[in-house]
C-alpha positions in Angstrom: 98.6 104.5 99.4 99.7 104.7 95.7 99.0 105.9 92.6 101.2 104.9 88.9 99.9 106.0 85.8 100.9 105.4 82.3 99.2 107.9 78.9 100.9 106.3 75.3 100.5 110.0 73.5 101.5 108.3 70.2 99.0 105.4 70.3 96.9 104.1 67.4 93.7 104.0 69.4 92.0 105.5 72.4 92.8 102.8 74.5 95.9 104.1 75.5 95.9 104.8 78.9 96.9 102.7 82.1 96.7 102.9 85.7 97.2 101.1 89.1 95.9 102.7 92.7 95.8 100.9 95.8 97.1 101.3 99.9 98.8 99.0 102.0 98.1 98.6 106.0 100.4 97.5 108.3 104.2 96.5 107.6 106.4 93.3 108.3 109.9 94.6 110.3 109.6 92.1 113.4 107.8 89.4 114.3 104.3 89.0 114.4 104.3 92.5 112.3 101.7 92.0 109.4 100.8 94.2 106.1 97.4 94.0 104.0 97.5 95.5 100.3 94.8 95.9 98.0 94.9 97.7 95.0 93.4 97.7 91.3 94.7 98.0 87.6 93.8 98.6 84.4 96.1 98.4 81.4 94.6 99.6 78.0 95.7 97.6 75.3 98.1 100.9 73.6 99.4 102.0 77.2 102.4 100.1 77.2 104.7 97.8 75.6 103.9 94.3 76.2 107.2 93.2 76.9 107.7 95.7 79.8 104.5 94.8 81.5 103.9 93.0 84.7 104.0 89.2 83.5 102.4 88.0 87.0 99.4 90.0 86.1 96.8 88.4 83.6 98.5 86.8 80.9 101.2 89.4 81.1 101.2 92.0 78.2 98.6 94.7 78.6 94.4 95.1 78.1 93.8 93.4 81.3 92.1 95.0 84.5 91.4 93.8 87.9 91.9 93.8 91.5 94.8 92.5 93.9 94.8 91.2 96.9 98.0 90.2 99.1 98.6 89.2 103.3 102.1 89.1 104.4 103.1 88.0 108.0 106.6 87.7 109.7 106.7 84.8 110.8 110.0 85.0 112.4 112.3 87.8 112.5 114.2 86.5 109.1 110.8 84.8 107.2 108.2 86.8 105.8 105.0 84.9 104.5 103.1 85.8 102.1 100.0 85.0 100.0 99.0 86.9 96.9 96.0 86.5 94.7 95.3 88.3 91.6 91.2 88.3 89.9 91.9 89.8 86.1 90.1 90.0 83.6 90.7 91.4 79.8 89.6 95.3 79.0 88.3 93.9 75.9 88.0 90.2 75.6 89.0 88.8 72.5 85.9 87.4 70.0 84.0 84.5 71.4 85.1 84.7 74.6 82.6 85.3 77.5 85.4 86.9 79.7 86.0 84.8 82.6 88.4 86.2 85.5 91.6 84.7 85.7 92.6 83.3 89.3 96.5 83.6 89.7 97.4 82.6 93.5 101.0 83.2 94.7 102.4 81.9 97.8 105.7 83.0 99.0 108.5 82.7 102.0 111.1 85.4 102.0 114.3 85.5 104.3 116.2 88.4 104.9 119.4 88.3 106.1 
């Protein structure tokens, strides 16, 4: 499991905090290993700065929130697959907007050599 939090002390508004908890299962060494992670974030729009954010996750920037989802499998010994989905949505959705979660599916192959 792990915890990362971010507090912006100087921020203009209250919205300044951030944070992103979640625990991983299993791990992917050797063949046929597998790993499971979950976790959830939520990134208050005075938190952080933009630029330094996660880009993957929402739009990128910050005022988003959601879960995380990811499978990884070792397929061989060198080739790790994984598949990574992420549901976000924004902390506080612009004006006429009715919020709808943003879908962001990654697949991946990794070697390691």
């Amino acid at each position: 499991s792990s915890t990362d939090s971010v507090y912006n002390w100087g921020a203009a508004t209250d919205d300044r905090q951030g944070v992103n908890a979640g625990l991983k299962l299993g791990q992917t060494k050797q063949r046929r290993d597998w790993a499971a992670t979950a976790y959830y974030e939520y990134l208050g729009q005075e938190a952080a700065v933009s630029e330094f954010t996660f880009s993957d996750f929402g739009l990128g920037g910050t005022a988003n929130q959601g879960p995380v989802v990811q499978f990884e499998y070792q397929l061989l010994d060198p080739l790790t697959l994984s598949v990574r989905n992420f549901f976000v949505n924004f902390t506080d959705p612009p004006a006429n907007t009715n919020n709808p979660t943003l879908f962001r599916l990654q697949l991946d192959a990794t070697a390691k050599f």
